[in-house]
N, C-alpha and C positions, 0 to 999 in steps of 0.2 A: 093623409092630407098633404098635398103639395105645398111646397115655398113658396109664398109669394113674393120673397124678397129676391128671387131669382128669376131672371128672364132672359130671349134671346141667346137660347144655348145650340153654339151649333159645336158638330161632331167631324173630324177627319182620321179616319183611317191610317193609320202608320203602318203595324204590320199587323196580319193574320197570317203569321207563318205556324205557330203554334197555337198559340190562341190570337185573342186581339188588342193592340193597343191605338187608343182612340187619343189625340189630342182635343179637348174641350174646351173652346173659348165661349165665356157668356157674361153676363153682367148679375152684379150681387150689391142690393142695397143696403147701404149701410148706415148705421143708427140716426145720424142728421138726417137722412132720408136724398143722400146724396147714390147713384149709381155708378160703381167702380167697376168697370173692364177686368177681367180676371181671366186668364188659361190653366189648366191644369191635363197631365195626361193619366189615363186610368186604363188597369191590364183588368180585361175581361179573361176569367179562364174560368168562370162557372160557378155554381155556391159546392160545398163540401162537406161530409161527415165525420167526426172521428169518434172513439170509443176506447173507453177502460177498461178490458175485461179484468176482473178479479175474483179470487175465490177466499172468500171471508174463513171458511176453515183453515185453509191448510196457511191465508195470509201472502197470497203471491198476488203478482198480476203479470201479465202479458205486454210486452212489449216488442217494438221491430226494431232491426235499427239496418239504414242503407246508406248508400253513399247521396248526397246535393247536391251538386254542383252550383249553386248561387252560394252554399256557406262555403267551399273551397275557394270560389273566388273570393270570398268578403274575411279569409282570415283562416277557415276552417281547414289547419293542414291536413287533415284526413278526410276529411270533405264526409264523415259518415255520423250521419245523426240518430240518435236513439229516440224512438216516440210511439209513441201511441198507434194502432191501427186507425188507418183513415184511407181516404178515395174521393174522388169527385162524383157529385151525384150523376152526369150525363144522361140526363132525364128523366132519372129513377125517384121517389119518393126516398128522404134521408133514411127513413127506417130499412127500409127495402135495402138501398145504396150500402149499410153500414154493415147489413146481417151479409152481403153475397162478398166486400172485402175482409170481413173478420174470417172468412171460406179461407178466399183466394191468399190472404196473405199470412195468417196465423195457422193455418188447419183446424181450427174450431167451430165445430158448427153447431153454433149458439142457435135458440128459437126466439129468447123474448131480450128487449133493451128497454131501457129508460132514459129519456131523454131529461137532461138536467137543466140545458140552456142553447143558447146563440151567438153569436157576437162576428164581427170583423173583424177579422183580422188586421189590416193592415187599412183602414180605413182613407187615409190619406193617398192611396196610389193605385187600388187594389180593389172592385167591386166585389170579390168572394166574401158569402156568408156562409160561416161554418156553424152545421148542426152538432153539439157534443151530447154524446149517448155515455152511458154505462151498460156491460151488462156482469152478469155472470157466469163463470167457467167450472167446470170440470173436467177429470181426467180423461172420461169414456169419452165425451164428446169430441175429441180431437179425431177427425178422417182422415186427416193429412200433414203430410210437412209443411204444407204452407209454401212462403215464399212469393208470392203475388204471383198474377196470370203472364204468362208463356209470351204473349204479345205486346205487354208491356214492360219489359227491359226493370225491371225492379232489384230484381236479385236483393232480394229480402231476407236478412237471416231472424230466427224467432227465437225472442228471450223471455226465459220465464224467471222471473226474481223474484224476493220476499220486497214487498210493499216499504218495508226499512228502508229495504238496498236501495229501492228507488227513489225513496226522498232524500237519500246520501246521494244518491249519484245529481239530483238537482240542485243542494246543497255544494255539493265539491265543482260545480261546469261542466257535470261532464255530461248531462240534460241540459240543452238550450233549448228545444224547445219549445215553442208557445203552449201550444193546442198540449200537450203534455203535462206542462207544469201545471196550468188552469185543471185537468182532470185530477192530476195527481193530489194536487191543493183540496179539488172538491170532495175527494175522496177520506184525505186526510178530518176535515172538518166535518163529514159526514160518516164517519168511525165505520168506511165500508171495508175496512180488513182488518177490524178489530176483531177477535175472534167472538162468537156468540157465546 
């Protein structure tokens, strides 16, 4: 259902060098029923997948970790963040999207996920919705090193830790994170590496 307390929204183009960002000026009414003039700008780069894989036996889960460069600039002196397998859907169905980067960047090739939730990310600046999955792993199923696809510049290394490790490493900083902690959390409350 549209806002109708928002109207006359127009859009300018800033860049598409990467993705896009749009400055948006429009009008938003506001509870007197007065209409206040409002700009804001928003980076279109897509909606997104990410995924847990974990194995409830043995008690590990999979993780990547690569270099950012927006956390290098913003503090992050090593600029390399440790998270969760994810990818941008680029047209694909999130299930579809999340089984071909759990391939390309873990070596694991998973058949089935469970989709847990949604949410924005970064709501205020940012129109990406990220789909989060879980699935499950084993040993056989690993084809490959992983590392992300040849074309996209990822240079991905793949960590396998005990499910502890990992909520110590979000506990200590050394997981920031989002899309991570939120799996790791869900994981946690949902005693998915609890052993059976």
């Amino acid at each position: 259902m549209k806002n109708n307390k928002v109207r006359n929204i127009k859009k300018e183009l800033l860049s598409d060098n990467w993705y896009t960002l749009e400055k948006v000026t429009f009008e938003y009414e506001k509870e007197e029923g007065v209409w206040e003039a409002q700009s804001r700008e928003a980076y279109d780069r897509g909606n997104g997948a990410a995924i847990l894989l974990y194995n409830q036996n043995k008690g590990t889960v999979v993780l990547t970790k690569q270099f950012r460069m927006p956390t290098y600039l913003n503090g992050n002196d090593s600029g390399m963040m440790i998270e969760v397998c994810a990818g941008l859907l680029d047209g694909d169905h999130p299930e579809e999207c999340i089984l071909k980067e759990v391939e390309e960047e873990t070596g694991y090739k998973i058949e089935t996920v469970k989709k847990v939730f949604e949410a924005y990310m970064s709501p205020g600046a940012v129109t990406e919705m990220l789909y989060f999955f879980i699935g499950s792993y084993e040993d056989t199923m690993k084809v490959s090193d992983g590392g992300g696809a040849a074309d996209e510049t990822e240079n991905i290394e793949v960590i396998e830790c005990s499910f502890e490790s990992a909520l110590e490493m979000v506990a200590s900083g050394e997981i920031k994170d989002a899309k991570t902690i939120m799996l790791l959390q869900y994981a946690k409350l949902n005693r998915l590496c609890s052993p059976v």
